[in-house]
Backbone as CSV, one residue per row, in Angstrom:
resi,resn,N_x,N_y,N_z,CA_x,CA_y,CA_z,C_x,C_y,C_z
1,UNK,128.173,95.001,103.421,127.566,94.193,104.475,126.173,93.733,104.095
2,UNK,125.574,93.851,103.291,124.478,93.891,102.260,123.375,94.600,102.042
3,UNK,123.391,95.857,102.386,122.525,96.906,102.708,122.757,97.823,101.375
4,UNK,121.122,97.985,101.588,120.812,98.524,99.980,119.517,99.649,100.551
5,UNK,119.354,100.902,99.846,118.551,102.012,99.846,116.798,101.019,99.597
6,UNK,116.191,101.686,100.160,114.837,101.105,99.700,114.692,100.870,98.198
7,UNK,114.853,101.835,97.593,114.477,102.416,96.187,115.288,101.589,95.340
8,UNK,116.337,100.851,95.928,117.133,99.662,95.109,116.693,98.769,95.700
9,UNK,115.671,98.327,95.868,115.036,96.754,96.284,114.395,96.106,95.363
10,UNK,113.766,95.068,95.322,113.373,94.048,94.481,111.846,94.085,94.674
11,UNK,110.850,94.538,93.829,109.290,94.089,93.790,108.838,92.829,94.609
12,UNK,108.132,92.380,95.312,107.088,91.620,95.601,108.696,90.577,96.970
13,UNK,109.539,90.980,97.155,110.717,90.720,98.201,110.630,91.285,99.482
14,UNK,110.768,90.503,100.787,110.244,91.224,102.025,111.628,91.508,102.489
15,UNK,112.062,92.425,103.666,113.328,93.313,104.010,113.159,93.438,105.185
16,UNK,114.157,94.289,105.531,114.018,94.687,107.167,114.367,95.988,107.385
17,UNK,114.312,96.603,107.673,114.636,97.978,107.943,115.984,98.133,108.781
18,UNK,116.767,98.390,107.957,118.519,97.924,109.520,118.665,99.935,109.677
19,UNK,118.254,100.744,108.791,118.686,102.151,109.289,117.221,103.462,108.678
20,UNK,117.009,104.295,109.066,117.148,105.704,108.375,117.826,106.796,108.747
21,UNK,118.410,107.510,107.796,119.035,108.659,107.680,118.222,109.487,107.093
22,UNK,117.407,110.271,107.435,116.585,111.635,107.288,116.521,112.773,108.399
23,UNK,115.730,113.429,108.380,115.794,114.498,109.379,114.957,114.045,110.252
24,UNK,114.846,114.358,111.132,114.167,114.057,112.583,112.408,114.316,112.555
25,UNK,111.780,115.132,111.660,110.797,115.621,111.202,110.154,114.171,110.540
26,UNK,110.940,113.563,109.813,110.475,112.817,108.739,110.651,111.739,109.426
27,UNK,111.437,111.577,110.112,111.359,110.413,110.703,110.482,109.911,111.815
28,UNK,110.488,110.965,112.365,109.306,111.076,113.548,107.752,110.259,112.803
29,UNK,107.765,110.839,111.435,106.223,110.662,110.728,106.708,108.958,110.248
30,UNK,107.568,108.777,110.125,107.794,107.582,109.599,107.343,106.533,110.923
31,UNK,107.958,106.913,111.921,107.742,105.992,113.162,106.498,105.992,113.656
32,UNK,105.467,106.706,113.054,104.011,107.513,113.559,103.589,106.239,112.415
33,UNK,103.672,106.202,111.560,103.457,105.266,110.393,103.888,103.718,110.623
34,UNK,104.312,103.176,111.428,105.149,101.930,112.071,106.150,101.812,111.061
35,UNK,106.945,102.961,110.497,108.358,101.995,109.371,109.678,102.618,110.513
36,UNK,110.440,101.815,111.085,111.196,102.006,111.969,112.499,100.611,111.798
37,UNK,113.278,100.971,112.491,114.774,99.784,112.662,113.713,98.418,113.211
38,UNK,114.304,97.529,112.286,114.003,96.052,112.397,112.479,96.000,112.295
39,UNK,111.944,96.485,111.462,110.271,96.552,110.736,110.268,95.511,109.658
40,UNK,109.602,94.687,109.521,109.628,93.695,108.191,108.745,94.292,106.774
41,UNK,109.035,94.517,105.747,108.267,95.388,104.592,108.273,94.583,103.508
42,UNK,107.592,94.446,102.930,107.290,93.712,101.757,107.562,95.023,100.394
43,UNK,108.220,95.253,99.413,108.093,95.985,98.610,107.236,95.412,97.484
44,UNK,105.912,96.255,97.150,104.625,96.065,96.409,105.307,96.326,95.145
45,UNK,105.612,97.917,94.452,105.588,98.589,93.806,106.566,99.844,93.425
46,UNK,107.114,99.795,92.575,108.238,100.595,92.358,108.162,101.750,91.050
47,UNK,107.765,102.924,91.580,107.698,104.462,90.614,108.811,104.865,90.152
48,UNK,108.834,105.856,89.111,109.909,106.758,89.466,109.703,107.715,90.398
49,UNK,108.858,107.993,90.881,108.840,108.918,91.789,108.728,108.408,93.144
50,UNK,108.935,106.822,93.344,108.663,106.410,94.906,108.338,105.123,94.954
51,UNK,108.303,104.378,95.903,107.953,103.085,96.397,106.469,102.666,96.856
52,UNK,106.249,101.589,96.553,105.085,101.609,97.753,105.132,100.350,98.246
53,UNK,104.844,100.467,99.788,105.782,99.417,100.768,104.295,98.617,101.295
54,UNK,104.279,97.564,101.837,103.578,96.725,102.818,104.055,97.256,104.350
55,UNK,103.618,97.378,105.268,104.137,97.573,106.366,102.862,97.226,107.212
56,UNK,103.244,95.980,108.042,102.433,95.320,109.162,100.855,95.360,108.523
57,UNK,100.713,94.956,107.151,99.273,94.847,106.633,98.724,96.288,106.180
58,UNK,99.608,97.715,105.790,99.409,98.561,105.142,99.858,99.024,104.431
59,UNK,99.275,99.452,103.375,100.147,99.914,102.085,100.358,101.374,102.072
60,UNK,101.335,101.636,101.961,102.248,102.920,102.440,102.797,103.442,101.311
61,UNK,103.255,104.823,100.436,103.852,105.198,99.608,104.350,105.950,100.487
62,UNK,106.189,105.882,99.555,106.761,106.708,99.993,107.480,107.153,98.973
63,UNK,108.051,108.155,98.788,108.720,109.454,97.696,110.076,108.989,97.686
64,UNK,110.530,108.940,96.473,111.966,108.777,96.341,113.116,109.300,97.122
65,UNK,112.755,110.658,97.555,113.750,111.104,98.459,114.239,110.399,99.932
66,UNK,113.020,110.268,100.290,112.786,109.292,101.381,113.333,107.841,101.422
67,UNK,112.609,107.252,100.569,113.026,106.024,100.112,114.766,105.317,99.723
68,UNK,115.383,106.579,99.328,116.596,106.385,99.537,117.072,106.761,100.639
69,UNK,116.589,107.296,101.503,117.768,107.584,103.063,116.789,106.240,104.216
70,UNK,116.062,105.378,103.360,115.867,104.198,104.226,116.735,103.112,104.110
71,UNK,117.410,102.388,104.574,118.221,101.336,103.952,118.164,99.963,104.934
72,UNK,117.658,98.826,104.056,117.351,97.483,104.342,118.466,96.770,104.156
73,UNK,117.685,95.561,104.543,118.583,94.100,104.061,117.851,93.212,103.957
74,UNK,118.137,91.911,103.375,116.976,90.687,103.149,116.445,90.531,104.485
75,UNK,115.169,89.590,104.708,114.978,88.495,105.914,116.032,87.677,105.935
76,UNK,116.638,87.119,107.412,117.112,86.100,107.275,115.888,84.848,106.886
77,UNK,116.924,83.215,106.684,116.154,82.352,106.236,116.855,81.805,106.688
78,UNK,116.918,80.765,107.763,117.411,79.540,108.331,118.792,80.157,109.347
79,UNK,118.000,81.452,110.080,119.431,81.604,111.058,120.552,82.227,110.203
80,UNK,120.227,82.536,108.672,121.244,83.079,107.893,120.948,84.234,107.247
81,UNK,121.853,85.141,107.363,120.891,86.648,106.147,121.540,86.400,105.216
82,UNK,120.249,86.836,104.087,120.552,86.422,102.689,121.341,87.991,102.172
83,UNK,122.120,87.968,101.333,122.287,88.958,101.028,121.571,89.679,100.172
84,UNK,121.890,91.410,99.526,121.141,92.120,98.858,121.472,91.750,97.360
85,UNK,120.680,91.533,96.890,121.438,90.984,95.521,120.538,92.595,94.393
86,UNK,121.320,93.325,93.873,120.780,94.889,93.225,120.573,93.915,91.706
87,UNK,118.942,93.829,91.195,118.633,94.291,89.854,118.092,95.745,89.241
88,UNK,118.695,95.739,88.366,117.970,96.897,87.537,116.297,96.104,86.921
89,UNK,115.929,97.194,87.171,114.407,97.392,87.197,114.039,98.078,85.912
């Protein structure tokens, strides 16, 4: 449906937040942080050990573990969602 883990996203590409799957702990801090369902994120920067996201004009790192139980999808663009298109990095 075109949904891809954070940590498989594309550098300097903005997303949306369609889920997380973590524990309730982490998520709580995540939503304390504004990254929540239907959040727009720009991905800056990509570690092996983690991401680091744009979120509403802040730059945010987050840990690989994490980063994979977040899972996006493109912006739409003209009333249409683009799909996830996966490069290796």
């Amino acid at each position: 449906m075109g949904f891809m883990n954070l940590s498989k996203g594309i550098t300097n590409e903005q997303y949306i937040i369609n889920n997380i799957t973590t524990d309730s702990i982490t998520k709580t801090r995540l939503q304390v942080l504004g990254i929540l369902k239907g959040t727009k994120i720009i991905i800056l920067n990509k570690r092996r050990s983690g991401v680091i996201i744009k979120v509403r004009g802040t730059r945010i790192g987050i840990d690989k573990k994490i980063s994979n139980s977040i899972n996006i999808r493109r912006e739409e663009k003209n009333g249409k969602l683009e799909p996830c298109i996966y490069r290796q990095s």
